[in-house]
C-alpha positions as CSV (number, residue, x, y, z in Angstrom):
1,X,10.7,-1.8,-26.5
2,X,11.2,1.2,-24.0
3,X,7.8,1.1,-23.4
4,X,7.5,-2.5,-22.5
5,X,9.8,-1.9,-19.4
6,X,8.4,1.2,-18.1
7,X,4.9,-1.1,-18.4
8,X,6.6,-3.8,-16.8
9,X,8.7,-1.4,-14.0
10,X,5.2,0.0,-13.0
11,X,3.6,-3.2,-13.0
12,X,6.3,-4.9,-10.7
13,X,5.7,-1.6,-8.2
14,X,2.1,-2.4,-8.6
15,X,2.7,-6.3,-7.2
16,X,5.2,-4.8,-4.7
17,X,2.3,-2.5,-3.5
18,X,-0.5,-5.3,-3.8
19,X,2.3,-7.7,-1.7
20,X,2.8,-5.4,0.9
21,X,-0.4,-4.7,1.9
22,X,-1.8,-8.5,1.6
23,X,1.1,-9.1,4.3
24,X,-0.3,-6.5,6.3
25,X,-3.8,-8.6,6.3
26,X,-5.3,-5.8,3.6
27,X,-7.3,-7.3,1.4
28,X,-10.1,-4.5,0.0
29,X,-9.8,-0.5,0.1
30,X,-11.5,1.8,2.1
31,X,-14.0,1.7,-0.4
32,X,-14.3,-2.0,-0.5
33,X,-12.6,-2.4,-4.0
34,X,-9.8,-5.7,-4.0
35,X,-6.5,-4.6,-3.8
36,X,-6.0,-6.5,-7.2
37,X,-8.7,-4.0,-8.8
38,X,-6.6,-0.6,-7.5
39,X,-4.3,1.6,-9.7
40,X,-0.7,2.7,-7.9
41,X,-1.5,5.7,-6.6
42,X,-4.9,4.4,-4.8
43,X,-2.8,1.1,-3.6
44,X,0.3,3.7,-2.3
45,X,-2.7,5.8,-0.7
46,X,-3.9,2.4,1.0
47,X,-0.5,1.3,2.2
48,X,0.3,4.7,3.9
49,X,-2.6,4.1,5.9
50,X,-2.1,0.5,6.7
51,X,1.5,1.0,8.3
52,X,-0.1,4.3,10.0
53,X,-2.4,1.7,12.0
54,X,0.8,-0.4,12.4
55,X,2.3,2.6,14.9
56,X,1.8,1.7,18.3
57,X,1.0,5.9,19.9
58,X,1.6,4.3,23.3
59,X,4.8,4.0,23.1
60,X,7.1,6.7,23.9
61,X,8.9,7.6,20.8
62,X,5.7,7.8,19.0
63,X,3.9,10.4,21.1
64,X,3.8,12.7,17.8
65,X,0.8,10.8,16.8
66,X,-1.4,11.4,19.2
């Protein structure tokens, strides 16, 4: 039973990752790989650097990333 909802708990992060980046217009990794085919840690990896290209460096607040 226990292990039915940590499978289900990781699987609902999974969508929420896989959701995410589909609203951000990302539909393959990097590598070319669907986001449907990635595990969590390569769909967190590909979300980080999604909302990094969301950043807009000109503006002043954001001069750190340049």
């Amino acid at each position: 039973m226990k292990t039915d909802k940590k499978q289900l708990h990781q699987e609902m992060k999974r969508n929420f990752l896989i959701e995410r980046l589909l609203d951000l217009g990302i539909s393959k990794s990097q590598t070319g790989k669907s986001v449907h085919e990635l595990d969590y840690e390569t769909l967190k990896y590909e979300l980080v650097l999604a909302e990094m290209r969301q950043v807009d460096i000109e503006h002043p607040e954001h001069r750190w990333f340049r």
